[in-house]
PDB file of N, CA, C, O and CB in Angstrom:
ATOM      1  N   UNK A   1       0.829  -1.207   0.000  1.00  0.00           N
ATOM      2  CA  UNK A   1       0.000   0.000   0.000  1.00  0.00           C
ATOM      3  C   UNK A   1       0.864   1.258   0.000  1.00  0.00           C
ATOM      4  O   UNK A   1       2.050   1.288   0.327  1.00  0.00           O
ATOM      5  CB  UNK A   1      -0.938   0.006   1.215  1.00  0.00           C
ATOM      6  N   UNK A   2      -0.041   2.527  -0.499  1.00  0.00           N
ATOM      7  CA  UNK A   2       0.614   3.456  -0.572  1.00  0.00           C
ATOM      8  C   UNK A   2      -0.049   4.365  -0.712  1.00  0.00           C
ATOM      9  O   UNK A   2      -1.273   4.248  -0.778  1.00  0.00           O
ATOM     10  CB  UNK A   2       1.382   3.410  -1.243  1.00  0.00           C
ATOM     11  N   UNK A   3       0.723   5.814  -0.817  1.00  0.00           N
ATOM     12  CA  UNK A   3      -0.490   6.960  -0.746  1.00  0.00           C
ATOM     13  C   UNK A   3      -0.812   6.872  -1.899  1.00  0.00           C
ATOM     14  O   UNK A   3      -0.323   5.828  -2.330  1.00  0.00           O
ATOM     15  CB  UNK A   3      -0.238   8.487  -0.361  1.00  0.00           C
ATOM     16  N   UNK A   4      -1.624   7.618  -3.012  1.00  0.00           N
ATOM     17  CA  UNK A   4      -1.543   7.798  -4.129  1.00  0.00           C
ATOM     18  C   UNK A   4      -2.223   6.757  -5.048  1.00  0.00           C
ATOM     19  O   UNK A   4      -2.791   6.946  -6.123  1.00  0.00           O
ATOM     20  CB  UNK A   4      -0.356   7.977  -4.290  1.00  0.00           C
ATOM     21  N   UNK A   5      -2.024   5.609  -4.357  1.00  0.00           N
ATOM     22  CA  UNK A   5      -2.572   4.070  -4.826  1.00  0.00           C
ATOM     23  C   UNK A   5      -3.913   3.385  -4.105  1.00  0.00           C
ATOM     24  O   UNK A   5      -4.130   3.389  -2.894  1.00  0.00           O
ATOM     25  CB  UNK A   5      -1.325   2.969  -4.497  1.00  0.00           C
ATOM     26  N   UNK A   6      -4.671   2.860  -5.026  1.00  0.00           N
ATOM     27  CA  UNK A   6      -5.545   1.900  -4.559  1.00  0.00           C
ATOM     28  C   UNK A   6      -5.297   0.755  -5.099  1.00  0.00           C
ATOM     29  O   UNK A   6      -4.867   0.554  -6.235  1.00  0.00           O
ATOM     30  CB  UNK A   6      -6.788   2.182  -4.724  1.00  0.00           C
ATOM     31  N   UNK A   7      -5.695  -0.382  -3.901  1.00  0.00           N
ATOM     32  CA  UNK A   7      -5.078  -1.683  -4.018  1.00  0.00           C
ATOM     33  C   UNK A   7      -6.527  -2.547  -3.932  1.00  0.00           C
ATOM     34  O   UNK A   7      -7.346  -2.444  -3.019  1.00  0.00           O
ATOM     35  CB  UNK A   7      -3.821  -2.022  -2.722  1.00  0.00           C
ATOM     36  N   UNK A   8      -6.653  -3.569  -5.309  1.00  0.00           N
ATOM     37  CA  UNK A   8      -7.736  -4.057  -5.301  1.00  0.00           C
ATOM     38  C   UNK A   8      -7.101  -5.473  -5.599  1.00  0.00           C
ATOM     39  O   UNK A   8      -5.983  -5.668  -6.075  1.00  0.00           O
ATOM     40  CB  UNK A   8      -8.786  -3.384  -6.210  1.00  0.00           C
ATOM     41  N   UNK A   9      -8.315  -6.711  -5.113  1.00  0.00           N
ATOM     42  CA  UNK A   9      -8.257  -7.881  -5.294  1.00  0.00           C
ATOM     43  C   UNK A   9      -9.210  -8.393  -6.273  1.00  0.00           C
ATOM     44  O   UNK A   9     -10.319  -7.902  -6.483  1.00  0.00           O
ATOM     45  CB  UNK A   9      -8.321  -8.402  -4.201  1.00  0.00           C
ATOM     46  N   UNK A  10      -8.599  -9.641  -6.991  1.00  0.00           N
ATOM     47  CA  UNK A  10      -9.564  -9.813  -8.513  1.00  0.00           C
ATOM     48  C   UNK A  10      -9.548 -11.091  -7.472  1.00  0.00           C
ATOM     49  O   UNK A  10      -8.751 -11.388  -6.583  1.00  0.00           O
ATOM     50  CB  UNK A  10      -8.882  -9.790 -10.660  1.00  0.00           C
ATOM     51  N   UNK A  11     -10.750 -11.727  -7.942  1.00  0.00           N
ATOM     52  CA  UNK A  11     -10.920 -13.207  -7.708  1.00  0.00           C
ATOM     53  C   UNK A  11     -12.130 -13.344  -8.617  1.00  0.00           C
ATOM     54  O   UNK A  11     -12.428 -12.565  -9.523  1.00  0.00           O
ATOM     55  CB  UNK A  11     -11.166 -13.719  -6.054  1.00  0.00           C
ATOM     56  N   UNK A  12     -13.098 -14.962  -8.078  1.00  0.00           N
ATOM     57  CA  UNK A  12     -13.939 -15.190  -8.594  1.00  0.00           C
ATOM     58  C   UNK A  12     -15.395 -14.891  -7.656  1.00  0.00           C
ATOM     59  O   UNK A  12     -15.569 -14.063  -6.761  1.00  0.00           O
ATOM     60  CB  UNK A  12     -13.595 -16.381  -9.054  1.00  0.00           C
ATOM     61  N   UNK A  13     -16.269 -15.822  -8.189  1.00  0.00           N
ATOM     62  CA  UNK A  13     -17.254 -15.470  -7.193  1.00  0.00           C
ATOM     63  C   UNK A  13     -17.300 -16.909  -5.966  1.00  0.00           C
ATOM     64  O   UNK A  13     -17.203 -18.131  -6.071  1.00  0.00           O
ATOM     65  CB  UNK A  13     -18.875 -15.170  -8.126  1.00  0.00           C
ATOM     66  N   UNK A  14     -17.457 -16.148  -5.082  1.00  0.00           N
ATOM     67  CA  UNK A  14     -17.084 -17.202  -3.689  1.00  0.00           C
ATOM     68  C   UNK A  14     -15.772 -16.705  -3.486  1.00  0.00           C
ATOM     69  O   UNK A  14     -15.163 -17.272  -2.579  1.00  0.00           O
ATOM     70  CB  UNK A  14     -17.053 -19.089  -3.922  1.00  0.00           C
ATOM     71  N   UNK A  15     -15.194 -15.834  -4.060  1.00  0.00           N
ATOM     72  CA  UNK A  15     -13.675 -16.042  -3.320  1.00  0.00           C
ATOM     73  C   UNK A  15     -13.999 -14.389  -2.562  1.00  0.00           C
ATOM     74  O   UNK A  15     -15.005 -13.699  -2.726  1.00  0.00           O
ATOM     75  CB  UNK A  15     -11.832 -16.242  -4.735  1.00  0.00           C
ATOM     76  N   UNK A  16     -13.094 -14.159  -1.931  1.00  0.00           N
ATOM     77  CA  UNK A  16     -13.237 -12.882  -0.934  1.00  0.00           C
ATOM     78  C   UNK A  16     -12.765 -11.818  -1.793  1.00  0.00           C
ATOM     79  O   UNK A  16     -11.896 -11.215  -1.163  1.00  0.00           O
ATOM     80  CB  UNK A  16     -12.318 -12.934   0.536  1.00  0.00           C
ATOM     81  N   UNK A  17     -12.927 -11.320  -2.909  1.00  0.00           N
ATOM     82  CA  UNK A  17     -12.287 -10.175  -3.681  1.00  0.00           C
ATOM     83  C   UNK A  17     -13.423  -9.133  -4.059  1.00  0.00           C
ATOM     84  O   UNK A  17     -14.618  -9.271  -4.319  1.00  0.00           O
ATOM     85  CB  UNK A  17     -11.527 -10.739  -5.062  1.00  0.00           C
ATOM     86  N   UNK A  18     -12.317  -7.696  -3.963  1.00  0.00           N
ATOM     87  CA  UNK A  18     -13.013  -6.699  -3.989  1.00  0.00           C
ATOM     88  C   UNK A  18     -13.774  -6.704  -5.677  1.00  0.00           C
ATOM     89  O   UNK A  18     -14.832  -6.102  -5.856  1.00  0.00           O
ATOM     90  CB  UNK A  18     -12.017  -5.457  -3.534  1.00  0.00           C
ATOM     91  N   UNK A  19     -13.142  -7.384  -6.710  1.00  0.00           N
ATOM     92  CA  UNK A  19     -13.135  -7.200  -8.014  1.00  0.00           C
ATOM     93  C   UNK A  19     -13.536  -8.491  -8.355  1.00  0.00           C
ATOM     94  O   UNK A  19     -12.646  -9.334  -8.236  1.00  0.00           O
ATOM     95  CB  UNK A  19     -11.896  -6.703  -8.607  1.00  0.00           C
ATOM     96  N   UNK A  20     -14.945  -9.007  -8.863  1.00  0.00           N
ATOM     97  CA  UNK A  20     -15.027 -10.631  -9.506  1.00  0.00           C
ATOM     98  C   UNK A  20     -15.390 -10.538 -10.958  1.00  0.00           C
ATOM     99  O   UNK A  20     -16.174  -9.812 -11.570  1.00  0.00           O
ATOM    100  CB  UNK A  20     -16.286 -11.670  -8.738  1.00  0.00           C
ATOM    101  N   UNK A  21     -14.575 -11.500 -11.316  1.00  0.00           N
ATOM    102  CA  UNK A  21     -14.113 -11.557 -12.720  1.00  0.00           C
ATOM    103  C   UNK A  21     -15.485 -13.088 -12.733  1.00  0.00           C
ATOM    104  O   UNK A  21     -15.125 -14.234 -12.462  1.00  0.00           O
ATOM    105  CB  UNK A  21     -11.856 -11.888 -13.052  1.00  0.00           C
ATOM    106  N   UNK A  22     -16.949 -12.746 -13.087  1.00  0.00           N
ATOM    107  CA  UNK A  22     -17.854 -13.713 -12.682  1.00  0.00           C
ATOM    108  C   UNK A  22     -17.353 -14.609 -14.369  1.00  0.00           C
ATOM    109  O   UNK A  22     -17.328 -15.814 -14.116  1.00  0.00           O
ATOM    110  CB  UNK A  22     -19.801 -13.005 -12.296  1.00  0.00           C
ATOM    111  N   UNK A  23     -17.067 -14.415 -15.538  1.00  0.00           N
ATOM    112  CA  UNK A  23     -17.346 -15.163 -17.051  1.00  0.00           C
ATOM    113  C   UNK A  23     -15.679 -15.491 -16.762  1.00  0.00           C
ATOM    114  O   UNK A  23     -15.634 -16.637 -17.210  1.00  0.00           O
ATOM    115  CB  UNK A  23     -17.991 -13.987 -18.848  1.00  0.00           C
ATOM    116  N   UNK A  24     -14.379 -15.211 -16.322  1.00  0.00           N
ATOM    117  CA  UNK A  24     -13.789 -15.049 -16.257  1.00  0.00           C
ATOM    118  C   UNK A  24     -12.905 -14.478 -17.606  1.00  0.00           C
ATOM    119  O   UNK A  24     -11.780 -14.892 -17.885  1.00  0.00           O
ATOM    120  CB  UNK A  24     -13.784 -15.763 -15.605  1.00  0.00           C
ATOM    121  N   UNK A  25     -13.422 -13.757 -18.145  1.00  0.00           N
ATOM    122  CA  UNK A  25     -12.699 -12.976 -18.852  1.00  0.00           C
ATOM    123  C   UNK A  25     -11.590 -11.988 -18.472  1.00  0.00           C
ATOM    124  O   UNK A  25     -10.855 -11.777 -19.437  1.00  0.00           O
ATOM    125  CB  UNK A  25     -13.467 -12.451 -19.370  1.00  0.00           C
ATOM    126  N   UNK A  26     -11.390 -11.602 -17.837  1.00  0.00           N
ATOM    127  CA  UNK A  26      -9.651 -11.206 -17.304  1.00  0.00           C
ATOM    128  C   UNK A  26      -9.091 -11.890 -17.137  1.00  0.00           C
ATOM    129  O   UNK A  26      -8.014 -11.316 -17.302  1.00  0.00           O
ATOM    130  CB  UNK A  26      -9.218 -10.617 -16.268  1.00  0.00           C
ATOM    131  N   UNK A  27      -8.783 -13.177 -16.811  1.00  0.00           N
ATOM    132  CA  UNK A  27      -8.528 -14.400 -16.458  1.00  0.00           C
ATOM    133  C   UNK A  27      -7.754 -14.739 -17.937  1.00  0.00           C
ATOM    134  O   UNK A  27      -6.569 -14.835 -18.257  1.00  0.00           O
ATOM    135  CB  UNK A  27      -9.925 -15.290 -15.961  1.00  0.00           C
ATOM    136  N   UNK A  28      -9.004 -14.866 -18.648  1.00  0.00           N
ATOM    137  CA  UNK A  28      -8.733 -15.783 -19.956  1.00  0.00           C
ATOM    138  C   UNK A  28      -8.075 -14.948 -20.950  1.00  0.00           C
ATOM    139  O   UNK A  28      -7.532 -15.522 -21.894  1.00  0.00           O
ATOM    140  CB  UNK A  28     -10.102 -16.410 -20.645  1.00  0.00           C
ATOM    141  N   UNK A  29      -8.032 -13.286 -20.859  1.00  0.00           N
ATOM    142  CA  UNK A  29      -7.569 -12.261 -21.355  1.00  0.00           C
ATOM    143  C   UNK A  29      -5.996 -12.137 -20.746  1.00  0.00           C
ATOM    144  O   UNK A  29      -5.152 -12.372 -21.611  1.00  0.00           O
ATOM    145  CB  UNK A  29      -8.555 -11.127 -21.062  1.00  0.00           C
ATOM    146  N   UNK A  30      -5.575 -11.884 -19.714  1.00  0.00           N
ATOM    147  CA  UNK A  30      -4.206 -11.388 -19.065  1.00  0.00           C
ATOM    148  C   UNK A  30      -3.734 -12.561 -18.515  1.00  0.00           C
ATOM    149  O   UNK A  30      -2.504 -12.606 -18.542  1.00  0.00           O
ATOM    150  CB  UNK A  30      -4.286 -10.210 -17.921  1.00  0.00           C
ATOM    151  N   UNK A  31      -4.366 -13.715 -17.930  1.00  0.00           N
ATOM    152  CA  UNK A  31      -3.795 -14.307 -17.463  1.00  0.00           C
ATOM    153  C   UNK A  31      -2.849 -14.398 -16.327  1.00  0.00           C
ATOM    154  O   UNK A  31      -1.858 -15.128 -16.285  1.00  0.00           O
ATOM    155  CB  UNK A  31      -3.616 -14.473 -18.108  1.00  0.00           C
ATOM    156  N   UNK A  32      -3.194 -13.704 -15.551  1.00  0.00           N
ATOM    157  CA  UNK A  32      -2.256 -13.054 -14.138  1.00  0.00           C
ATOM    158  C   UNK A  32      -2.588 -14.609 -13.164  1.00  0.00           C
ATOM    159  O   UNK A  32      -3.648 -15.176 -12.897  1.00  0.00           O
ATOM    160  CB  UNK A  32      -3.195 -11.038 -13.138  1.00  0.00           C
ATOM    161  N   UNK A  33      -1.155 -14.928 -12.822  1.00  0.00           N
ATOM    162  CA  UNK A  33      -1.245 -15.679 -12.232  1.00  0.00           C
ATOM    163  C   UNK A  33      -1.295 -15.177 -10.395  1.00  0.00           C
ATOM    164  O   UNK A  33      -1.192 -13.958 -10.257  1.00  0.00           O
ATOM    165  CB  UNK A  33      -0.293 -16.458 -12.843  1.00  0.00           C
ATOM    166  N   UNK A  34      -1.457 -16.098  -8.868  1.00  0.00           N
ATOM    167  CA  UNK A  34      -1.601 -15.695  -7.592  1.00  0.00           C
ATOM    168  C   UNK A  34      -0.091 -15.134  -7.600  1.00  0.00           C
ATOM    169  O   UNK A  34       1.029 -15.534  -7.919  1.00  0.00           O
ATOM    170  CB  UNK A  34      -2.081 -16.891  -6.462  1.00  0.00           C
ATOM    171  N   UNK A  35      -0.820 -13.750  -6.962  1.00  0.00           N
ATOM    172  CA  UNK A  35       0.834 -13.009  -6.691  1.00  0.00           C
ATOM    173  C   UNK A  35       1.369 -11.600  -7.073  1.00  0.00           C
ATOM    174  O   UNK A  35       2.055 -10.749  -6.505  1.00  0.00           O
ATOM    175  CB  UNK A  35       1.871 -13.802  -7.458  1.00  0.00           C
ATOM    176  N   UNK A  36       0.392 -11.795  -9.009  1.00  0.00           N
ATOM    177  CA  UNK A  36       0.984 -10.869  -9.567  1.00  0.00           C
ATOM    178  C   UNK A  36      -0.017  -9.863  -9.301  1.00  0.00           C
ATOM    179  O   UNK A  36      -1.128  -9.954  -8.780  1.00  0.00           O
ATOM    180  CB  UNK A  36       1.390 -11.120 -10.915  1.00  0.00           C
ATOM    181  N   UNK A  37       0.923  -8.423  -9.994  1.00  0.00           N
ATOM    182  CA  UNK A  37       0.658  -7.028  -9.613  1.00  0.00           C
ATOM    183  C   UNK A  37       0.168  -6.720 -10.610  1.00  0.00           C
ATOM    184  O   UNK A  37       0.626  -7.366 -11.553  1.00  0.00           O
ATOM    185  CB  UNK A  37       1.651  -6.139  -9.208  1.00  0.00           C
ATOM    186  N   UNK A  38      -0.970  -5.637 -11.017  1.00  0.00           N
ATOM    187  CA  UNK A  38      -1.472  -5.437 -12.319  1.00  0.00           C
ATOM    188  C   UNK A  38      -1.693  -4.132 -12.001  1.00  0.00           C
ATOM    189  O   UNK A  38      -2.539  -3.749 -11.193  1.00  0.00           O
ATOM    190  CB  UNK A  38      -2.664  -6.289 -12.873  1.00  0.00           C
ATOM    191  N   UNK A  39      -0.930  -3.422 -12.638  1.00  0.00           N
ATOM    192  CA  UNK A  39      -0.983  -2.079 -12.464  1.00  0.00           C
ATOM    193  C   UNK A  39      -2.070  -1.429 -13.872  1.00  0.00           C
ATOM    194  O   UNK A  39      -2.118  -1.698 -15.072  1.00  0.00           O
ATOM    195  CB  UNK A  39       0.742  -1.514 -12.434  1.00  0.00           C
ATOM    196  N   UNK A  40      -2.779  -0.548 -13.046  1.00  0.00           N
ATOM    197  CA  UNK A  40      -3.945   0.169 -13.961  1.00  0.00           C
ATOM    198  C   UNK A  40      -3.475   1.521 -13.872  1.00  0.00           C
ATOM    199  O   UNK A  40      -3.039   1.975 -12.814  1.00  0.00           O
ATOM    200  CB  UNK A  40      -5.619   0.035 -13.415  1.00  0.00           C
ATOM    201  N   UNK A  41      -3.563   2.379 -15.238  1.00  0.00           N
ATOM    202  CA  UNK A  41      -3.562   3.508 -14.995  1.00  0.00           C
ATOM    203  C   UNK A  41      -4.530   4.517 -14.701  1.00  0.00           C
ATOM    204  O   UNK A  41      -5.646   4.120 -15.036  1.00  0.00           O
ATOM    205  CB  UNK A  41      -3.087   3.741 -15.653  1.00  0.00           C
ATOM    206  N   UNK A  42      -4.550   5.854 -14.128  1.00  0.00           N
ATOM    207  CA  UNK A  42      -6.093   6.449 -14.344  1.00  0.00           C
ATOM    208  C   UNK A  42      -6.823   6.706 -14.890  1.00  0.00           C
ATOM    209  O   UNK A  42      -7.828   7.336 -14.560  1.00  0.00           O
ATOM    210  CB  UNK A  42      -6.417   7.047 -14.193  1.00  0.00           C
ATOM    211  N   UNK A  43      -6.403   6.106 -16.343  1.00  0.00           N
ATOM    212  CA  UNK A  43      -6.932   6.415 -17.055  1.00  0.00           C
ATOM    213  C   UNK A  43      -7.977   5.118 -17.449  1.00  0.00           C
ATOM    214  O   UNK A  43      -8.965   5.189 -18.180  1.00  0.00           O
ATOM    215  CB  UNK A  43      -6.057   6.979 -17.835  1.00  0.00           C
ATOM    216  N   UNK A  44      -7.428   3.853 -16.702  1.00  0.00           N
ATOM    217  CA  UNK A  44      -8.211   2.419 -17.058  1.00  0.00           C
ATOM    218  C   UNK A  44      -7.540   1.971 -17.490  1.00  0.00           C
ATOM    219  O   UNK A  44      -7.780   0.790 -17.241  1.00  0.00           O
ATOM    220  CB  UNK A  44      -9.287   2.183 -17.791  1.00  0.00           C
ATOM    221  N   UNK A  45      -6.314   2.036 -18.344  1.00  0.00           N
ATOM    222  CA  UNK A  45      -5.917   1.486 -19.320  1.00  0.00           C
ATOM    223  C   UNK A  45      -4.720   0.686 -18.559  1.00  0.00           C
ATOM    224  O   UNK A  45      -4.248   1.097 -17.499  1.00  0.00           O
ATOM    225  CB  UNK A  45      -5.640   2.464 -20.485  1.00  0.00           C
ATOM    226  N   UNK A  46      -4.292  -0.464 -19.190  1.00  0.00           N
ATOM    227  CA  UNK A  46      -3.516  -1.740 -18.371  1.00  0.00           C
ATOM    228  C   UNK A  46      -2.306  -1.272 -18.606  1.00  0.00           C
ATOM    229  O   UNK A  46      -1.878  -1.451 -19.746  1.00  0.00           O
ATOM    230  CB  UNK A  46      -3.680  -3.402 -18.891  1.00  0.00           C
ATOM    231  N   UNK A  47      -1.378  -0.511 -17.559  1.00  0.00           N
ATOM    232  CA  UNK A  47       0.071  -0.226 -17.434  1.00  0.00           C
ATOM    233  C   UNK A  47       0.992  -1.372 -17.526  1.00  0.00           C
ATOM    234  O   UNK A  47       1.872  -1.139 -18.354  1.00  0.00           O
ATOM    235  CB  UNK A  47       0.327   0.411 -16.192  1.00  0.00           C
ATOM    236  N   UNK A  48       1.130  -2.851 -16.812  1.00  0.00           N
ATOM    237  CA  UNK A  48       1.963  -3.722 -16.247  1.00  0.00           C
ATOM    238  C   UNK A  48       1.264  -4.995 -15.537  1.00  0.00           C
ATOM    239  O   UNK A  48       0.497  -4.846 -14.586  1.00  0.00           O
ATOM    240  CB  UNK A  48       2.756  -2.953 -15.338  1.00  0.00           C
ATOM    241  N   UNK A  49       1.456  -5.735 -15.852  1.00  0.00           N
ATOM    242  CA  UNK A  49       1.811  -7.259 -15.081  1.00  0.00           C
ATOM    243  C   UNK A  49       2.861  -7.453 -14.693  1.00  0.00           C
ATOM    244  O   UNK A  49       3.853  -7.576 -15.411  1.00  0.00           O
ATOM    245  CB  UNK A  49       1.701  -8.411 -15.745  1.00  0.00           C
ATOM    246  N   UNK A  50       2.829  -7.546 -12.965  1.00  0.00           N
ATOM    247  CA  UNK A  50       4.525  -7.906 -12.986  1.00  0.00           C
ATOM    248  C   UNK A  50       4.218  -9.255 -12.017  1.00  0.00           C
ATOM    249  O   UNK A  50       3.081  -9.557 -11.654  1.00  0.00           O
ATOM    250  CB  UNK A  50       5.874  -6.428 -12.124  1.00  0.00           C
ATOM    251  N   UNK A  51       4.913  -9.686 -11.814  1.00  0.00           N
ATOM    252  CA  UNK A  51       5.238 -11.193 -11.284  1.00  0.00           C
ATOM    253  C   UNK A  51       6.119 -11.157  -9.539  1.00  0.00           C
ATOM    254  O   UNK A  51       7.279 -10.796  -9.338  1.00  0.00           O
ATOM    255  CB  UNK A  51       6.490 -12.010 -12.708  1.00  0.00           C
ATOM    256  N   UNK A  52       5.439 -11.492  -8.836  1.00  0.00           N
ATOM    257  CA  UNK A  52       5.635 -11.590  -7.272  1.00  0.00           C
ATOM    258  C   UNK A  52       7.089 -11.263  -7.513  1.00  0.00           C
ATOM    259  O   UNK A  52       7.469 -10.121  -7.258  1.00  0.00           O
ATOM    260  CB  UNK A  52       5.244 -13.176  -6.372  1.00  0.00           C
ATOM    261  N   UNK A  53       8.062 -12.290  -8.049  1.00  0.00           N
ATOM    262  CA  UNK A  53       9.453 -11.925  -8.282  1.00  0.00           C
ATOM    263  C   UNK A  53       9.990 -10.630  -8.631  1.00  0.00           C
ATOM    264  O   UNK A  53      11.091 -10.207  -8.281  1.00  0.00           O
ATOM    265  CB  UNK A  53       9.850 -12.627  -9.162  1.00  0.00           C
ATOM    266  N   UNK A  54       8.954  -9.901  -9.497  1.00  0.00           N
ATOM    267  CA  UNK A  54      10.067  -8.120  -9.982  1.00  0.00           C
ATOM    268  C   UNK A  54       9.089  -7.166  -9.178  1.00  0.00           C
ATOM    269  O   UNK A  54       8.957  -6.086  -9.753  1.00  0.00           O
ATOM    270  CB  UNK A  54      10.125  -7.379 -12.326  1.00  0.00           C
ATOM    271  N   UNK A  55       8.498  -7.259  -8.213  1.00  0.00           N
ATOM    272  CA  UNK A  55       8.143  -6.732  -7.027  1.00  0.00           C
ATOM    273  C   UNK A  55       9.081  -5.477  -7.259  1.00  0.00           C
ATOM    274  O   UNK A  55       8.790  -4.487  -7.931  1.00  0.00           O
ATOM    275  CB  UNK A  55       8.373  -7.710  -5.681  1.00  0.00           C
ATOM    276  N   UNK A  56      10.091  -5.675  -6.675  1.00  0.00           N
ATOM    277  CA  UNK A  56      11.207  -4.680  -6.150  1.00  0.00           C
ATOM    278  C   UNK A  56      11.601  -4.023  -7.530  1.00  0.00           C
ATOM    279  O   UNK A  56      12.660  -3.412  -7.383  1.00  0.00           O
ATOM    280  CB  UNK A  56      12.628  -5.489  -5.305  1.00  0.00           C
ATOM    281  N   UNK A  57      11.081  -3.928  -8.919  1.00  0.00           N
ATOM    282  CA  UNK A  57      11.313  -2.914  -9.947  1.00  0.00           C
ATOM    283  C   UNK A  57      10.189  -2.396 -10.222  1.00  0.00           C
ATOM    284  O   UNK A  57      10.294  -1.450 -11.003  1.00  0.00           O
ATOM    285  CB  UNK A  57      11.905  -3.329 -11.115  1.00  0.00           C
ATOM    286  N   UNK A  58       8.801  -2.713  -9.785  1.00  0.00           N
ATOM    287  CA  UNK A  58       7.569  -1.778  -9.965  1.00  0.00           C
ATOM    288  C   UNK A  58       7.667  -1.088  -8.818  1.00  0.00           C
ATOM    289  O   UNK A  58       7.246   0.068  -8.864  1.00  0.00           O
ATOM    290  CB  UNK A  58       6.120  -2.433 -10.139  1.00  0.00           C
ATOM    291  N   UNK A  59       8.297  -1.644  -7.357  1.00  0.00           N
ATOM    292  CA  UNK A  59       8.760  -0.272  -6.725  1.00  0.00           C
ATOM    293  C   UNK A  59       9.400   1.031  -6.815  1.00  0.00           C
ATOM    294  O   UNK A  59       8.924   2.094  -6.418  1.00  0.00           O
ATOM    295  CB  UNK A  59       9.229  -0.459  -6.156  1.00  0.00           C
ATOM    296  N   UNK A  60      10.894   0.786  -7.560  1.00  0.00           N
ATOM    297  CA  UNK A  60      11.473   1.614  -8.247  1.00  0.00           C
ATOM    298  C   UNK A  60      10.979   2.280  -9.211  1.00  0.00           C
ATOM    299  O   UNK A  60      11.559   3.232  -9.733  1.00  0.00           O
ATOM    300  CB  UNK A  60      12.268   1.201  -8.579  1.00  0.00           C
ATOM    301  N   UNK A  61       9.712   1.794  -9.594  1.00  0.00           N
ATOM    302  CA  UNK A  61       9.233   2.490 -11.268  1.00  0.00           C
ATOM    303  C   UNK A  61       8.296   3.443 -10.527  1.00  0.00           C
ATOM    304  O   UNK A  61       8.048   4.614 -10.815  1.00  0.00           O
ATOM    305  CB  UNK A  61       8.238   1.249 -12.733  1.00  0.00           C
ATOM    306  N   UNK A  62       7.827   2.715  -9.524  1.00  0.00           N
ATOM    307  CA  UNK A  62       6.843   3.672  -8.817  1.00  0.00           C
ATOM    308  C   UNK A  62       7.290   4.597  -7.953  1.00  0.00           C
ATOM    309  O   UNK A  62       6.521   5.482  -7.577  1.00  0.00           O
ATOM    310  CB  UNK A  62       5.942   3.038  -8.103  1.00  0.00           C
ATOM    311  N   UNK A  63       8.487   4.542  -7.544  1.00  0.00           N
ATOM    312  CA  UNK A  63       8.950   5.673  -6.825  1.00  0.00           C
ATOM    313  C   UNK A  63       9.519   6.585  -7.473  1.00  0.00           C
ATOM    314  O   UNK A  63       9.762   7.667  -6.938  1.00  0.00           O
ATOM    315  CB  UNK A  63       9.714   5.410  -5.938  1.00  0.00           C
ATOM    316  N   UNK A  64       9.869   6.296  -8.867  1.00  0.00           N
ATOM    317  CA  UNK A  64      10.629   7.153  -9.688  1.00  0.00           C
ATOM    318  C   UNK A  64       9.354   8.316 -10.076  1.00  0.00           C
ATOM    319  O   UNK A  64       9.630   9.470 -10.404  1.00  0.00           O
ATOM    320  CB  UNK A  64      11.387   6.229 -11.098  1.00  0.00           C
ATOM    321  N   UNK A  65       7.936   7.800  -9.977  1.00  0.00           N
ATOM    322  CA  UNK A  65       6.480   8.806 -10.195  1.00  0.00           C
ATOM    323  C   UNK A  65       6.231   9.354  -8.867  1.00  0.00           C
ATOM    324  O   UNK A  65       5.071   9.765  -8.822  1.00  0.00           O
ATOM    325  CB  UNK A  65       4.940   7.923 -10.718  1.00  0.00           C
ATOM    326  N   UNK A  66       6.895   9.537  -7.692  1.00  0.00           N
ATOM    327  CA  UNK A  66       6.875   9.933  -6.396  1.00  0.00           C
ATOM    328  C   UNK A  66       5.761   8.739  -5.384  1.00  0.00           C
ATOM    329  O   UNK A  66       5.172   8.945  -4.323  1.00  0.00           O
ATOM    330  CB  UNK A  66       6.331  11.633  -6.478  1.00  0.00           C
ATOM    331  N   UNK A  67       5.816   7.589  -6.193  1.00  0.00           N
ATOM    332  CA  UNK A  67       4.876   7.204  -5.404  1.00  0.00           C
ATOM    333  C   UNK A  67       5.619   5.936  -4.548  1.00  0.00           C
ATOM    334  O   UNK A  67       5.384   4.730  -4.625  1.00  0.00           O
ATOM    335  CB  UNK A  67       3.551   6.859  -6.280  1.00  0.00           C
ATOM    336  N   UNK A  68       6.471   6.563  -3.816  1.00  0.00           N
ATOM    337  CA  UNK A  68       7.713   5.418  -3.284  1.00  0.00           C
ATOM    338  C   UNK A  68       6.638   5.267  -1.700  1.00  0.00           C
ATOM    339  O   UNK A  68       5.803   6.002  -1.172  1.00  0.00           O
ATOM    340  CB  UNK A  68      10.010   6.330  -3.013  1.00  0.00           C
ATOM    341  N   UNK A  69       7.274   3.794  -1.347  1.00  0.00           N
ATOM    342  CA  UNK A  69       6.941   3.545   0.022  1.00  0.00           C
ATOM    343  C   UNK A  69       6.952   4.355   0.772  1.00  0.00           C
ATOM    344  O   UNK A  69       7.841   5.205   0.811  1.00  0.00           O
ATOM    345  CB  UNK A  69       7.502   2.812   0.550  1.00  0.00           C
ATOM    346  N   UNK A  70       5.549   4.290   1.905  1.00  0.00           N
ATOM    347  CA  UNK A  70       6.100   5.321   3.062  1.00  0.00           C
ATOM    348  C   UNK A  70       7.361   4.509   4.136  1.00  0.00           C
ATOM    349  O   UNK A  70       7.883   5.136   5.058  1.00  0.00           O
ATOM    350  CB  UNK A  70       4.539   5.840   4.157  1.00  0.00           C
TER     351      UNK A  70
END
């Protein structure tokens, strides 16, 4: 979490997420596997998939937009 950011969860239906993908079309579209980060811009439009592993370079990408950890 962070300032600047909202942090949402995709799942299905029955699962505890803020976001349900009920036909699963995001799913079958992006294919984000448990873990990964899917960055949206404000505009809606799909910035990034990144993978539990490059964690620590969507930090850097995001702090380089002032939106670094508190």
């Amino acid at each position: 979490p962070r300032r600047g950011l909202r942090i949402h969860t995709i799942g299905r239906t029955g699962d505890r997420a803020e976001l349900v993908d009920e036909c699963g079309d995001f799913l079958g579209t992006y294919a984000p596997q448990v873990g990964d980060l899917i960055l949206v811009r404000p505009d809606g439009y799909l910035a990034a998939i990144v993978s539990a592993a490059h964690r620590s370079e969507l930090d850097r990408f995001l702090g380089r937009w002032g939106l670094a950890r508190p």
